[in-house]
N, C-alpha and C positions, 0 to 999 in steps of 0.2 A: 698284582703280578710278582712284584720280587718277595713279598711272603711266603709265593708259590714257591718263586724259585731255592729261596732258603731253607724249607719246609724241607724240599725233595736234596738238600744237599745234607740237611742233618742228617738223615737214612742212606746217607753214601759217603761210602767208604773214601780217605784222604785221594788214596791213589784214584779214583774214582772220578775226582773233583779235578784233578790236575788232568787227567786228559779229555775231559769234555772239552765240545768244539762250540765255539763261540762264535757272535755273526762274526763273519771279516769285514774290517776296514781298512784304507791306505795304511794308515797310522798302525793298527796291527802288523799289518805287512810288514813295515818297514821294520817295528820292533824282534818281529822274527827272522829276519833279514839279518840285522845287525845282532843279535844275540844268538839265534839257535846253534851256531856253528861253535862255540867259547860253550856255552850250556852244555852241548852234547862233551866236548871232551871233558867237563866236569861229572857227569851223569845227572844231570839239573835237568831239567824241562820249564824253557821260556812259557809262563803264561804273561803275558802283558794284561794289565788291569786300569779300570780309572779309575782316580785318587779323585775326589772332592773334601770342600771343608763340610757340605752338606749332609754327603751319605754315601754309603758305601757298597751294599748288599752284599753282591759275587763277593769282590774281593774282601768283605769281612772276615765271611764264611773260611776263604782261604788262608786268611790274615788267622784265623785261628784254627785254624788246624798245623797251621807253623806253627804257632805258638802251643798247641799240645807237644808237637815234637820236641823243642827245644824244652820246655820243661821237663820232658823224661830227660833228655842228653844232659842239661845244665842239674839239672834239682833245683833247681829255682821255680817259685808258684808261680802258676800260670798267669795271676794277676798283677806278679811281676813283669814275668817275660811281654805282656800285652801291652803293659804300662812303657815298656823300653822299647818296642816294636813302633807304637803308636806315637811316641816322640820324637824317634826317629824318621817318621813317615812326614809328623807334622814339621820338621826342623826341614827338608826337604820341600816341601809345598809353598813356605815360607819364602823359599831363598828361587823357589821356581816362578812364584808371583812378583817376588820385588825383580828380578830377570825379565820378566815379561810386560813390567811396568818402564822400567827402566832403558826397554828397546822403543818403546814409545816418546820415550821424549827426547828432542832436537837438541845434542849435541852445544852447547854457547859458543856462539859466532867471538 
């Protein structure tokens, strides 16, 4: 299935890829709740994506099609630009798991 999905995003165009519609969930909502209104006055368009350490699919796909753009605008290789993209994702993931572990443990009496 996400091979599918990937397959059919190489043959589509960036702008193509940002507005395709994805299932909704709460968690979606919420994210276009609190972001599209700040996005629109930038000319951005909120797509919310999930991060895992496992795998990525969708948002690879979109993850690099940033990074073709930034490569034209920076002149920096795109194996740069993905390498800084990608550490920056993983330096975020990081700090969202030890936050998520850290709400779990009781506070010392």
């Amino acid at each position: 299935m996400a091979s599918q999905v990937l397959t059919r995003l190489a043959d589509t165009s960036p702008d193509k890829i940002f507005s395709m519609p994805t299932k909704g969930t709460v968690t979606e909502a919420r994210k276009h709740l609190a972001n599209d209104p700040k996005c629109s006055e930038l000319s951005w368009v909120c797509v919310p994506m999930v991060a895992e350490s496992y795998g990525w699919s969708l948002a690879s796909a979109i993850i690099s099609s940033i990074a073709s753009r930034l490569t034209i605008s920076t002149g920096k290789p795109k194996s740069v630009v993905l390498s800084d993209i990608y550490g920056q994702l993983n330096v975020h993931l990081v700090r969202a798991n030890a936050r998520a572990i850290l709400s779990r443990i009781a506070p010392p009496a």
